[in-house]
C-alpha positions in Angstrom: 130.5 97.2 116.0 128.4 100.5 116.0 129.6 101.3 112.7 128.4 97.7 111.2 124.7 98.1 113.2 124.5 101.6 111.7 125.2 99.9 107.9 122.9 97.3 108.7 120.3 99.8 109.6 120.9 102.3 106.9 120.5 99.4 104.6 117.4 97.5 105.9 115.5 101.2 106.1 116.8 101.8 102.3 115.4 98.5 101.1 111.9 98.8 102.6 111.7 102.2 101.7 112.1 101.5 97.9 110.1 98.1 97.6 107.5 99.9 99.2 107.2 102.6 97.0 107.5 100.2 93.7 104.8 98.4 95.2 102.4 101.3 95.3 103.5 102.7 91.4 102.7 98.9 90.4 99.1 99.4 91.9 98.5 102.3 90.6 99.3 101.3 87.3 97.4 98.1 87.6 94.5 100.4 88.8 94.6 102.2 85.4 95.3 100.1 83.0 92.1 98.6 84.1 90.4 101.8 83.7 91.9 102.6 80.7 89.8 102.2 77.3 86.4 102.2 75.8 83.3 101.7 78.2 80.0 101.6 76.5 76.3 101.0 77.4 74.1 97.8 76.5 71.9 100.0 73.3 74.8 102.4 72.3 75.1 101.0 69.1 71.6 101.7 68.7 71.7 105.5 69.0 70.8 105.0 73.0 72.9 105.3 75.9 76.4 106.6 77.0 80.2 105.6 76.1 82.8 107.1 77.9 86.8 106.8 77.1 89.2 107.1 79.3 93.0 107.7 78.2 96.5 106.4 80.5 96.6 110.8 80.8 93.7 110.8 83.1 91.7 112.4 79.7 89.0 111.4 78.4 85.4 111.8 76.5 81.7 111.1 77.1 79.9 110.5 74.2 76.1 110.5 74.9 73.6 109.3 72.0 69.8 109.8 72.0 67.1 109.2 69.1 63.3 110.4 68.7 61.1 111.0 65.7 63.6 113.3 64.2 66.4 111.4 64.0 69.7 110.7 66.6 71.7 113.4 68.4 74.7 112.6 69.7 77.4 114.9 72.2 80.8 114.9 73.2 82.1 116.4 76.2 85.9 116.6 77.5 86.3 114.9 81.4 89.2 114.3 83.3 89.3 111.2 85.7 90.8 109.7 88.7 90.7 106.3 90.2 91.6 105.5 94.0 91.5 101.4 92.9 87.4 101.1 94.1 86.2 104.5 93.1 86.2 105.9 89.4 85.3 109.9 89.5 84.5 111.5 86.4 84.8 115.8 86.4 83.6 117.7 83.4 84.7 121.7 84.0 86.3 120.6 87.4 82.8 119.8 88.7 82.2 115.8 89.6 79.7 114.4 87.0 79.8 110.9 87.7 81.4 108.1 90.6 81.8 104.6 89.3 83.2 101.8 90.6 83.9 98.0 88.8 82.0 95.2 90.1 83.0 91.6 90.1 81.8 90.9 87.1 83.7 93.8 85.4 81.1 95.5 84.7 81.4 100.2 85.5 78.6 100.5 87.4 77.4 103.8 88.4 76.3 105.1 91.4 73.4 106.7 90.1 71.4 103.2 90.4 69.1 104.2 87.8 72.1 104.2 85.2 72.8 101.4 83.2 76.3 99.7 83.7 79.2 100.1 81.0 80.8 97.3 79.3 85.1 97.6 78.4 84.4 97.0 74.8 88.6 98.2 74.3 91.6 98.6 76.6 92.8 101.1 73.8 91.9 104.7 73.1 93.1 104.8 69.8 90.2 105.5 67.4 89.4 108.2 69.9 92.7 110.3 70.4 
């Protein structure tokens, strides 16, 4: 009888164990893959504003665009990311640059309010890796 409780134990602790842990690698993964792409600004296309790219290797670029009378400048830096699943941080030479989070609408909002919010214009990185 002790030998059959332990086996029933030992089984029920192995089973939650490992549907747990599958649980949390599926989150994760949902939590990046909706991270995972091309974000732009609303007047990028228009040599104003930000996009940013983030890769499934926690890579990723900021490409920032501005114009004036001589013309449009444009810059890429290197970042790294990480996303918890309701906070997106952005680090440029291991120093935080930006904290994001998705609103209901979809939309990468910024915590610096005086930002404009990102649009997922891909969920693919290829043009840019």
């Amino acid at each position: 009888m002790n030998k059959l409780f332990s086996i029933l134990l030992l089984t029920i602790f192995t089973i939650s164990v490992t549907s747990c842990s599958t649980d949390q690698d599926d989150n994760l993964l949902d939590y990046t893959s909706s991270v995972v792409g091309v974000w732009e600004q609303e007047g990028f296309m228009d040599n104003v504003g930000n996009r940013l790219v983030f890769a499934n290797d926690r890579s990723g670029l900021k490409i920032i665009r501005t114009s004036d009378d001589e013309g449009v400048a444009s810059s890429i830096h290197d970042c790294l990311w990480d996303f918890d699943g309701s906070v997106l941080t952005v680090y440029e030479e291991n120093e935080v640059t930006g904290i994001y989070s998705i609103n209901a609408e979809g939309l990468l909002i910024s915590n610096d309010m005086d930002e404009l919010p990102y649009t997922k214009i891909s969920n693919t990185t290829l043009d840019y890796y």
